[in-house]
Structures are given as structure tokens and as C-alpha cells.
Biopython code that builds the backbone (N, CA, C, O; Angstrom):
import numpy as np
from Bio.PDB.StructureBuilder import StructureBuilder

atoms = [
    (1, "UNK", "N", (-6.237, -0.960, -31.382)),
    (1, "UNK", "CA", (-5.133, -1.376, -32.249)),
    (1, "UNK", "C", (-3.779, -1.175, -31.565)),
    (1, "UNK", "O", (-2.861, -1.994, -31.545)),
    (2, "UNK", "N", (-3.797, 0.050, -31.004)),
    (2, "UNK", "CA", (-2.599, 0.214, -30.489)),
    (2, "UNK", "C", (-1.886, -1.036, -29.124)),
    (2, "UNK", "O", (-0.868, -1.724, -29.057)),
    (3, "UNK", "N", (-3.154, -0.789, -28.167)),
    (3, "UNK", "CA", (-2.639, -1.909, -27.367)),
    (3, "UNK", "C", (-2.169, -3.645, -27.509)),
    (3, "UNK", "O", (-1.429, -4.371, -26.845)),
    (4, "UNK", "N", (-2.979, -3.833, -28.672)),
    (4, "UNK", "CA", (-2.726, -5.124, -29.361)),
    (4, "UNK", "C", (-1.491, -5.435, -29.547)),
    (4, "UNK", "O", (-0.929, -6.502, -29.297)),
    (5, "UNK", "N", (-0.809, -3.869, -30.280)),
    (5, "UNK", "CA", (0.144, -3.811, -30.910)),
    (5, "UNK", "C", (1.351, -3.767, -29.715)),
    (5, "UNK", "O", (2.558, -4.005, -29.765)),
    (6, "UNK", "N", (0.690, -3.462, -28.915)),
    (6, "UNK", "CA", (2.153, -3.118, -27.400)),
    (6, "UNK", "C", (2.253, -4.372, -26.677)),
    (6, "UNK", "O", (3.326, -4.971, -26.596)),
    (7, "UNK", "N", (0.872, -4.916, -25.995)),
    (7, "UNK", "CA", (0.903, -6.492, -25.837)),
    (7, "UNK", "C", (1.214, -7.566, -27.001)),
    (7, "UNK", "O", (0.409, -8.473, -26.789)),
    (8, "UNK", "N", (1.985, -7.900, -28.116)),
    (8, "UNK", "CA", (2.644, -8.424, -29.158)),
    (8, "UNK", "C", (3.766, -8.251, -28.880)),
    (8, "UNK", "O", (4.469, -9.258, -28.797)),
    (9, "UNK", "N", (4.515, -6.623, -28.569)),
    (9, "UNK", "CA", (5.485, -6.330, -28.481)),
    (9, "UNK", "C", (6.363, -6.468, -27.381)),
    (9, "UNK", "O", (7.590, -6.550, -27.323)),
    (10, "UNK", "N", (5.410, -6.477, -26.455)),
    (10, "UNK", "CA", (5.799, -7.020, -24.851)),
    (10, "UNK", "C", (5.950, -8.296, -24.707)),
    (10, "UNK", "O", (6.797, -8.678, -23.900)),
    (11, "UNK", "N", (5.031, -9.434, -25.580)),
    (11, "UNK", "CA", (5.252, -10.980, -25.388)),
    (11, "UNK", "C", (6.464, -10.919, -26.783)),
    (11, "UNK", "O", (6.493, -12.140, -26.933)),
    (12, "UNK", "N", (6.857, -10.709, -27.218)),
    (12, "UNK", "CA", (8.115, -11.073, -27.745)),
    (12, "UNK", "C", (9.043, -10.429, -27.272)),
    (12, "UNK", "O", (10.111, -11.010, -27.461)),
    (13, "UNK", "N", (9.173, -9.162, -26.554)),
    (13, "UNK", "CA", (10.568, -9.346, -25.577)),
    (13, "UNK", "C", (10.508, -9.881, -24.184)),
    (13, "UNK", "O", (11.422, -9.796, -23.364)),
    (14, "UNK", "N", (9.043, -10.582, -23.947)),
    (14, "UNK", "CA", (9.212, -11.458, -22.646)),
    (14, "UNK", "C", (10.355, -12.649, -23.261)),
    (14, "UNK", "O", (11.511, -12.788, -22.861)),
    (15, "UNK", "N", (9.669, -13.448, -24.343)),
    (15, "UNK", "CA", (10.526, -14.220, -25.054)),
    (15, "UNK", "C", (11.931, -14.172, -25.638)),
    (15, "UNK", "O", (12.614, -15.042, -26.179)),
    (16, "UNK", "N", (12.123, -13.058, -25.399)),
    (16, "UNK", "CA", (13.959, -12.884, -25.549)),
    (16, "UNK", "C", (14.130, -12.643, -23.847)),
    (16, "UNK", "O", (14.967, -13.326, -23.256)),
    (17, "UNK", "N", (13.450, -11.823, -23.226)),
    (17, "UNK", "CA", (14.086, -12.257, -21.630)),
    (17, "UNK", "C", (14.557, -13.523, -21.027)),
    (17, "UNK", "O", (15.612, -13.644, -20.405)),
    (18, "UNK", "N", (13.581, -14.579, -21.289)),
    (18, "UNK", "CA", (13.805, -15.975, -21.309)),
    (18, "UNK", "C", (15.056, -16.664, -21.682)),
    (18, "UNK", "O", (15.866, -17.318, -21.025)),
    (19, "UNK", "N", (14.965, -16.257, -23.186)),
    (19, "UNK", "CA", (15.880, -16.959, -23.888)),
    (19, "UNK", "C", (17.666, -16.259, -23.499)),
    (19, "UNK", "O", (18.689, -16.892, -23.763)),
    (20, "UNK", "N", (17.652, -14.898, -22.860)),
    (20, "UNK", "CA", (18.691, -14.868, -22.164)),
    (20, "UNK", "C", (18.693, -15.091, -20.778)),
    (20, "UNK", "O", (19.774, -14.809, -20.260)),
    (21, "UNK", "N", (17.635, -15.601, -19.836)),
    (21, "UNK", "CA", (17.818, -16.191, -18.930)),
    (21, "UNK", "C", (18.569, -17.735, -18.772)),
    (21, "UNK", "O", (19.454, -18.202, -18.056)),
    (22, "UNK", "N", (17.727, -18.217, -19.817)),
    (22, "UNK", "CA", (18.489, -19.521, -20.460)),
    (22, "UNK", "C", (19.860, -19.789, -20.487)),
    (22, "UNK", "O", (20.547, -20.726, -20.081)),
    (23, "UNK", "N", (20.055, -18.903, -20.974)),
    (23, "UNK", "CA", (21.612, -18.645, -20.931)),
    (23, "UNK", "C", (23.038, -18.575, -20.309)),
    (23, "UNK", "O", (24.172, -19.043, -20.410)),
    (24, "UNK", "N", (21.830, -17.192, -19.192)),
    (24, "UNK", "CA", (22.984, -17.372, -18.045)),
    (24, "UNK", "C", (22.512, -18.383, -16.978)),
    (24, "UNK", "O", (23.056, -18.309, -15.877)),
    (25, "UNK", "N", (21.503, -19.377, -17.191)),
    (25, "UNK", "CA", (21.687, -19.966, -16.348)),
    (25, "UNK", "C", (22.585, -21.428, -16.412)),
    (25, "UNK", "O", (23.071, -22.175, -15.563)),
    (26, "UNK", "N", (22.532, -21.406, -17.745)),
    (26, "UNK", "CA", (23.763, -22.539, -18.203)),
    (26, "UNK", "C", (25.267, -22.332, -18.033)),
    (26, "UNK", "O", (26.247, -23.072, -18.127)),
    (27, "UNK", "N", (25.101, -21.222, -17.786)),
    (27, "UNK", "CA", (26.739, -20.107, -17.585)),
    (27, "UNK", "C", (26.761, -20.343, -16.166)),
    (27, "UNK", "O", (27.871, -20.127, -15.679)),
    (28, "UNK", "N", (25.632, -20.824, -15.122)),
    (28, "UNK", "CA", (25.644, -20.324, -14.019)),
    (28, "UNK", "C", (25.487, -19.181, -13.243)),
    (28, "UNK", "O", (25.541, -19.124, -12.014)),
    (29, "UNK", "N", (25.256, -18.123, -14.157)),
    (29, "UNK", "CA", (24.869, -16.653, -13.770)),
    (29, "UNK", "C", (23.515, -16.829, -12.922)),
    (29, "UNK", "O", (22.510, -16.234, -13.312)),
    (30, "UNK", "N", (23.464, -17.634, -11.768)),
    (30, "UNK", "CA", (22.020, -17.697, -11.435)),
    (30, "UNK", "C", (21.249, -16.240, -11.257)),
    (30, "UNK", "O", (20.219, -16.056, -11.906)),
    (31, "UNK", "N", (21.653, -15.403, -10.544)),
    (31, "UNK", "CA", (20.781, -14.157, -10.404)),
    (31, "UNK", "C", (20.753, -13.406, -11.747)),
    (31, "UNK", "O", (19.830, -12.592, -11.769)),
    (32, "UNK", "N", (21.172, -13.423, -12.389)),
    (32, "UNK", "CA", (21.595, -12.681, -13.578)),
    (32, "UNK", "C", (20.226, -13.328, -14.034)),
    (32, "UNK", "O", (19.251, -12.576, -14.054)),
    (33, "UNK", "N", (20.058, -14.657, -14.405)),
    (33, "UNK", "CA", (19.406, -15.449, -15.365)),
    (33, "UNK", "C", (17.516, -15.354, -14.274)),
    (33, "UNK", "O", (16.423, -15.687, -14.730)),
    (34, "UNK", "N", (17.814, -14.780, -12.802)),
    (34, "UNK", "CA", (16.602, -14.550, -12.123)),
    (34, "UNK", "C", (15.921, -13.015, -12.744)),
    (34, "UNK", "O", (14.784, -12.543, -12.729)),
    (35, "UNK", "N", (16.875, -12.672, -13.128)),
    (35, "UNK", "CA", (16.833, -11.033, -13.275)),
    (35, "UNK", "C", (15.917, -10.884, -14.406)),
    (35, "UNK", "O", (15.271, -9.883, -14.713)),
    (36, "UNK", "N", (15.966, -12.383, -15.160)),
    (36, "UNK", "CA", (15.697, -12.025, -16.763)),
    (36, "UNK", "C", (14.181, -12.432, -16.806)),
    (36, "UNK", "O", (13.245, -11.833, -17.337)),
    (37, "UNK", "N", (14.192, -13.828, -15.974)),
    (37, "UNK", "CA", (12.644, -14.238, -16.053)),
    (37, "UNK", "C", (12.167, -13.804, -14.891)),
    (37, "UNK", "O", (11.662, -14.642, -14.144)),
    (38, "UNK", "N", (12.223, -12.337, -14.463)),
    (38, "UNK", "CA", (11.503, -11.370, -13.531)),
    (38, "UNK", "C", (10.982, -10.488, -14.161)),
    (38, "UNK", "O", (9.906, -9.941, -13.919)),
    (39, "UNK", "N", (11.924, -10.228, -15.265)),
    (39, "UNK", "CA", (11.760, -9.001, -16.468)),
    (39, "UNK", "C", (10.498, -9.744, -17.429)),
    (39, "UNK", "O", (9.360, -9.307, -17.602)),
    (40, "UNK", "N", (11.016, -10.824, -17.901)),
    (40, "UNK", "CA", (9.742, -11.425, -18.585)),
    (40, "UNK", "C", (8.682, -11.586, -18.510)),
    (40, "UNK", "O", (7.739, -11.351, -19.266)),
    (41, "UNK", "N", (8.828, -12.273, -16.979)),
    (41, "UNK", "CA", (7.174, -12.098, -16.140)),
    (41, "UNK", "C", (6.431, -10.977, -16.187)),
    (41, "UNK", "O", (5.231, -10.877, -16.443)),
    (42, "UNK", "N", (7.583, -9.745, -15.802)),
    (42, "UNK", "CA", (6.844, -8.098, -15.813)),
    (42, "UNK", "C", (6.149, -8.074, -17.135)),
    (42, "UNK", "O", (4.940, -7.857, -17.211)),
    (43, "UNK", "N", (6.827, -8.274, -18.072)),
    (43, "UNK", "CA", (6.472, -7.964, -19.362)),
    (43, "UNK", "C", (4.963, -8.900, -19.652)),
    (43, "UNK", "O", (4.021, -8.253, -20.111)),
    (44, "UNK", "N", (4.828, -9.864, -19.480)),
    (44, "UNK", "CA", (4.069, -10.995, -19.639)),
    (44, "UNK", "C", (3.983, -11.819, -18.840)),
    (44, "UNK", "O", (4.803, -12.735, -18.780)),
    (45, "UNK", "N", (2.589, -11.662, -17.716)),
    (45, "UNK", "CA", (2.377, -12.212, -16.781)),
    (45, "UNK", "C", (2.155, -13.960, -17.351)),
    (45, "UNK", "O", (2.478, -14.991, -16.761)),
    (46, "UNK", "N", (1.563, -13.809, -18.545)),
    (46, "UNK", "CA", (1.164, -15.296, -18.541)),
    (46, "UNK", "C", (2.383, -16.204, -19.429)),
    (46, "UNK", "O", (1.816, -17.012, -20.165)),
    (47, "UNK", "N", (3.731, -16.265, -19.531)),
    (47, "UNK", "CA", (4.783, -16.486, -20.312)),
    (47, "UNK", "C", (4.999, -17.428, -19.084)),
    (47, "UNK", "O", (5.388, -17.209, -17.937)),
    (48, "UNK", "N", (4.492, -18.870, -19.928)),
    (48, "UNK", "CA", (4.789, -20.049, -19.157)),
    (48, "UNK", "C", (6.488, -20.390, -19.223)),
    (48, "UNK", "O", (7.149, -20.702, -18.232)),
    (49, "UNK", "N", (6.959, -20.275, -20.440)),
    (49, "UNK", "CA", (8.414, -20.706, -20.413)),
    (49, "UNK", "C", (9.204, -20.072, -18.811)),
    (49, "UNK", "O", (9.991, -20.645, -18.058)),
    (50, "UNK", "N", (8.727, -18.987, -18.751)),
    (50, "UNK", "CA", (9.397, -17.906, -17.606)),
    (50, "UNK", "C", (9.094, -18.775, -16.275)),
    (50, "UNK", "O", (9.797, -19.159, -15.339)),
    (51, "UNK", "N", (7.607, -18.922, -16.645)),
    (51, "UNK", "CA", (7.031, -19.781, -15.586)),
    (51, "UNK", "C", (8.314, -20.802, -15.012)),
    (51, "UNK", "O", (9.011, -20.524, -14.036)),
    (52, "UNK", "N", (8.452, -22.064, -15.869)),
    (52, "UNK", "CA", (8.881, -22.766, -15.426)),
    (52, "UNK", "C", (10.763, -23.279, -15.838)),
    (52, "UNK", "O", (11.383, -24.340, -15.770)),
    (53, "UNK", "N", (11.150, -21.699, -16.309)),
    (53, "UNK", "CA", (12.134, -21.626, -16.022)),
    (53, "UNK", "C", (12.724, -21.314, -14.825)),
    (53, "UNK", "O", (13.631, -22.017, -14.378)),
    (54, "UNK", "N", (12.093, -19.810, -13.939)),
    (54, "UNK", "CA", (12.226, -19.821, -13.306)),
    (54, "UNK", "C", (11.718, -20.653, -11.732)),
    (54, "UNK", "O", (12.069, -20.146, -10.666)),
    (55, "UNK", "N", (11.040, -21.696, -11.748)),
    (55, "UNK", "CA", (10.713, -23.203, -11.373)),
    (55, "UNK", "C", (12.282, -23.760, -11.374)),
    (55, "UNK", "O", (12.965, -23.785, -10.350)),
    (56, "UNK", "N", (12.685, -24.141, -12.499)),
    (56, "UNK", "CA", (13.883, -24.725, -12.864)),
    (56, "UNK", "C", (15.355, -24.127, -11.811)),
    (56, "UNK", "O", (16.180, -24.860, -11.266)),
    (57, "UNK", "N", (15.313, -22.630, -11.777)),
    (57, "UNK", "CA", (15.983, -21.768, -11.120)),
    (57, "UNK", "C", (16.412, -22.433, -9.707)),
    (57, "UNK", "O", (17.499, -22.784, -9.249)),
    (58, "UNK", "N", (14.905, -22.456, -9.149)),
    (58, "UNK", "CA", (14.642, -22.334, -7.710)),
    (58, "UNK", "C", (15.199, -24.028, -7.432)),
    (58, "UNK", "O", (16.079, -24.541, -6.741)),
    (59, "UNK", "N", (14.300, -24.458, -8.247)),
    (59, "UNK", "CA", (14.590, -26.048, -7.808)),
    (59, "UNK", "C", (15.966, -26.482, -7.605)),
    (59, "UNK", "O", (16.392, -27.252, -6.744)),
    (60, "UNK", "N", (16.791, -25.681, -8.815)),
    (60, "UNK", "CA", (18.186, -26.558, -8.449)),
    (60, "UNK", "C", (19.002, -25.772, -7.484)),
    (60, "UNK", "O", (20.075, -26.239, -7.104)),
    (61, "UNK", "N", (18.517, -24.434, -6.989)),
    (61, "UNK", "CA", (19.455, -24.017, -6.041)),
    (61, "UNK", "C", (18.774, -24.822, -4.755)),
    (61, "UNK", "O", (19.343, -24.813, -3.663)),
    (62, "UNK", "N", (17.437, -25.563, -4.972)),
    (62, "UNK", "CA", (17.169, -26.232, -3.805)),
    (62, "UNK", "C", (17.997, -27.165, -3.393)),
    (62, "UNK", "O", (18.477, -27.298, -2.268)),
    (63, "UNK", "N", (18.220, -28.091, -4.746)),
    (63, "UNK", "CA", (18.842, -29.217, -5.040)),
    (63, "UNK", "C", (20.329, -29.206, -4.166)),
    (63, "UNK", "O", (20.703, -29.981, -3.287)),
    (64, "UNK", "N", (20.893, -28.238, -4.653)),
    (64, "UNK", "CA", (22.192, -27.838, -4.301)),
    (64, "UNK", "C", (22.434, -27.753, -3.217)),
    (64, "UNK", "O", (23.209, -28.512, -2.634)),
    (65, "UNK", "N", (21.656, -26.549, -2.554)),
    (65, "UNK", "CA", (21.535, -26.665, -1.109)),
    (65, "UNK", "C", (21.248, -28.040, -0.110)),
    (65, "UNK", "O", (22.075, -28.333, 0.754)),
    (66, "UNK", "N", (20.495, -28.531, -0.232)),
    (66, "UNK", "CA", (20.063, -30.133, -0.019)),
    (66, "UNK", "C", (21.263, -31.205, -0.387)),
    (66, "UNK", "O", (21.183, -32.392, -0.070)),
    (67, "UNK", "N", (22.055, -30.807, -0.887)),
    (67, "UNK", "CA", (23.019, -31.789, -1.351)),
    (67, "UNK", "C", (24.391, -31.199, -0.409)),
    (67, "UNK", "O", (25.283, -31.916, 0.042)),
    (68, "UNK", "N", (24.304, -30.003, -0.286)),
    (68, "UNK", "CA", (25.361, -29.188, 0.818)),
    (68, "UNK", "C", (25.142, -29.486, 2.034)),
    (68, "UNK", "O", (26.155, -29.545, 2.730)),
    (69, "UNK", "N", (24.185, -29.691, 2.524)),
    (69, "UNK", "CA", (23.523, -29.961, 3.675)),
    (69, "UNK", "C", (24.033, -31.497, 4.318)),
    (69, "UNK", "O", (24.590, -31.669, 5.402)),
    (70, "UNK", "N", (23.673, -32.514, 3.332)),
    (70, "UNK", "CA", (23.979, -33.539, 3.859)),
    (70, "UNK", "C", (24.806, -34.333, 3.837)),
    (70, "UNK", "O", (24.834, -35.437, 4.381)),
    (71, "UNK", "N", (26.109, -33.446, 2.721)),
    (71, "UNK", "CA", (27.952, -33.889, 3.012)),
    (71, "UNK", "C", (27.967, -33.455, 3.820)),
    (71, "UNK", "O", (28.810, -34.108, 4.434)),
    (72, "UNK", "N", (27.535, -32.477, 4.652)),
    (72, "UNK", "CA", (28.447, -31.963, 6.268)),
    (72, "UNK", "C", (27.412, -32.743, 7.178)),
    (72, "UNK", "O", (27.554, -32.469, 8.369)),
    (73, "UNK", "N", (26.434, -33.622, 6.909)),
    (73, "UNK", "CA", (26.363, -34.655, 8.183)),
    (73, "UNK", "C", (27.443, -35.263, 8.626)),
    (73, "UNK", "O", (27.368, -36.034, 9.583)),
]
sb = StructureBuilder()
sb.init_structure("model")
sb.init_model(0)
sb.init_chain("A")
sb.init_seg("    ")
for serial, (resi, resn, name, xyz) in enumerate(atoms, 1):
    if name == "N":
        sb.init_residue(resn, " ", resi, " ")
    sb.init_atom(name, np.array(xyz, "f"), 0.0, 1.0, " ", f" {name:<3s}", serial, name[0])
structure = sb.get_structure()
């Protein structure tokens, strides 16, 4: 019972980690908003939102970079 009760409690503050990753990543706080769906993940390995938020993260600092790259051709 108890652990049930701690894994419940852990996937709903994975789900607020998220939802302030979300946040700062709209703010642009990128590490801030890495910080959060790292915390989430810890909390809840299988918290797809985290998943592919932090997906979302990576991709656009790819993006960015890739786009920095080839104004200074």
C-alpha cells in the first residue's frame, strides 16, 4: 500500500516538473526548463510528456544552432 501510495505521489510531481518545464521553456529559461524534465524523469522514469519535452528541448537548440551555423557561411 505504501509504495503504491509513493509511486502516485512521485507521478504527480513528475507532472508538475513538466508543467514547469513548460514554462520556462517558453520564457526561454532553457536549462532551467532542462532542470525540470531531469527532475521528472528522476521521479518517473516512464513520464512520456518529459519524454518528449525534453526531445522538444534538444531539438530546437539543434535547430538554432544549425541556423547559426549557416548565416556565417
Amino acid at each position: 500500500m505504501k509504495s503504491h501510495l509513493r509511486e502516485r505521489q512521485s507521478k504527480l510531481a513528475s507532472k508538475k516538473y513538466v508543467t514547469k518545464g513548460v514554462e520556462c521553456f517558453k520564457k526561454g529559461e532553457h536549462q532551467e526548463a532542462m532542470n525540470n524534465y531531469r527532475t521528472a524523469l528522476e521521479l518517473d522514469k516512464e513520464n512520456t510528456d518529459a519524454l518528449v519535452a525534453r526531445g522538444a528541448l534538444y531539438s530546437s537548440k539543434f535547430v538554432k544552432s544549425a541556423v547559426k551555423f549557416f548565416i556565417l557561411l
